[in-house]
N, C-alpha and C positions, 0 to 999 in steps of 0.2 A: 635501736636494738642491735645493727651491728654493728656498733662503737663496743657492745659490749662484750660482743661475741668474736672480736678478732684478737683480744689479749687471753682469751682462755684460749682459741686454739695453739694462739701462738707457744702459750705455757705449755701445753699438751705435748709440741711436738719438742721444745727445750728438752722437756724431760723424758722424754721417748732417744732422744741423742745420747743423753747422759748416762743411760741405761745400757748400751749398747754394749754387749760382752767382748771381751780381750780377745784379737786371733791371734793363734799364736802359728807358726810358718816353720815347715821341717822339706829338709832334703834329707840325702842321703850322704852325702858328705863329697868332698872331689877331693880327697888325702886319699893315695893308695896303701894297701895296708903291707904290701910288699913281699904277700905271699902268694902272688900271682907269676910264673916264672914261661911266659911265651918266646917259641924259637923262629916264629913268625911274626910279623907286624898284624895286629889283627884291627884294625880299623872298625866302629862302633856306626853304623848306618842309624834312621828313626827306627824306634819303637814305637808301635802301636799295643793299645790296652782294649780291652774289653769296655763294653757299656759301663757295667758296673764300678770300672774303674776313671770311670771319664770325669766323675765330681771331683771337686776342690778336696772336700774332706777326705779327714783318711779312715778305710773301712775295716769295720770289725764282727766277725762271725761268731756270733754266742753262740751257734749252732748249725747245725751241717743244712738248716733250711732256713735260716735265716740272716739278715743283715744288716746290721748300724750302720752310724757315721759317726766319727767323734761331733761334737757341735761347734767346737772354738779351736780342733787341732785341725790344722790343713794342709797338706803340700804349696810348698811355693813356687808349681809349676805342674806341668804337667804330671802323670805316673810314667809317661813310656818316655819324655824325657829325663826324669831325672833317674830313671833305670839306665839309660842311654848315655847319663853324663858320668854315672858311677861305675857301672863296666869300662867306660873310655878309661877312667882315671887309673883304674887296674891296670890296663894293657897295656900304659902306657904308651908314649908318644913313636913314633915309626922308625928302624933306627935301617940305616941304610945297609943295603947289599940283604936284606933278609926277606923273602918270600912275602906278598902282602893279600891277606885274606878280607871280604867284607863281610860284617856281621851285622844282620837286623833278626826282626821279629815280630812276636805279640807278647807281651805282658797278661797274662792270665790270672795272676794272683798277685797281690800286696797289701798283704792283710797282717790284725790283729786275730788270731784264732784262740779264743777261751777255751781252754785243755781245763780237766780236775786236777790236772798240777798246776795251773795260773795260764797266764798270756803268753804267747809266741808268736814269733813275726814268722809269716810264712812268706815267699815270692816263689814264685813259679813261673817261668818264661818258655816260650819256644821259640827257635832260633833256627836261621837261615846262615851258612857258610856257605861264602861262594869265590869263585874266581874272580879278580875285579877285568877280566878282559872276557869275560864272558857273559854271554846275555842275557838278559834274567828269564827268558823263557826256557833256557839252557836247565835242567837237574842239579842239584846245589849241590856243594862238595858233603855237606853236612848239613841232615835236618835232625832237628831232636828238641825233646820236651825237659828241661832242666828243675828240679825243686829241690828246697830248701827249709826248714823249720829249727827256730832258733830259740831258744828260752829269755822271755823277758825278765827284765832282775825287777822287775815292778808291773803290775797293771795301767801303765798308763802312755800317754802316749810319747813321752819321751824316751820311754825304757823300749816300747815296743818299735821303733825308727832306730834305733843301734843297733838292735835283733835281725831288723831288716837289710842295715849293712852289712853285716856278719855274712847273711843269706846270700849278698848281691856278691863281696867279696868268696865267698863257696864256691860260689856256681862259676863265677868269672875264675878258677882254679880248672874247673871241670871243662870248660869250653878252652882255657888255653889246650888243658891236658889230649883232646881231641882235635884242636886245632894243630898241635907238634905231630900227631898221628898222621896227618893230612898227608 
């Protein structure tokens, strides 16, 4: 009897393999978009995300109480690093003789948000500016809650991850823009 029964499982699980839907892997990009114009070196510490943001997939709010996940679109890393790798790539590398700031945070939002005008990537960060010779129990230079909403040219998740660049590239304008205030 189980001569018979070990080629049907084994069939079972062939075809449970071959079934297996396509992932497909998105960042954010690390091309700066070169409308970022910093008078200090602002250096890119971790980001941390929310719960919500801690799965692989990437989330979508059909509604202001509710939340998906795409099922086969996924980040190819973390959310708070690859927020982390796309703010760095704005600010560019540390160019000597210029004041050097450290920037971390939390990632709050990176999402697909379903509007009655279609998809938009939102991001939403908050962020920590500080002195790097100062202690972190020290008052930051700068605290502040950053967002961003960006029109997708399509509902899906390619359209809405260029949206989200758009957003990272915004905001990374709005943090140099206060970090030159410093």
């Amino acid at each position: 009897m189980r001569a018979k029964v070990y080629p049907v499982v084994l069939l079972c699980a062939l075809c449970a393999c071959a079934s297996a839907p396509k992932i497909d892997y998105y960042t954010l990009g690390a091309e700066p978009s070169g409308d970022v114009t910093a008078k200090v070196n602002i250096v890119v510490e971790r980001f941390q995300t929310t719960e919500a943001l801690g799965r692989s997939q990437i989330l979508v709010a059909p509604s202001e109480t509710r939340v998906d996940y795409y099922a086969t679109d996924h980040w190819a890393g973390g959310v708070g690093e690859i927020v982390q790798q796309k703010l760095a790539a704005e600010f560019g590398p540390p160019v000597e003789g210029r004041t050097t700031v450290r920037l971390s945070g939390t990632v709050l939002a990176c999402e697909q948000v379903d509007t009655a005008g279609g998809a938009e990537g939102r991001l939403k960060i908050f962020v920590k500016l500080r002195d790097p010779e100062e202690k972190r129990y020290r008052a930051a230079l700068l605290e502040k809650t950053y967002e961003a909403s960006c029109p997708a040219m399509e509902s899906n998740a390619d359209a809405v991850v260029i949206a989200l660049a758009r957003c990272a590239e915004r905001i990374a304008g709005e943090i140099a823009a206060d970090a030159n205030a410093q």
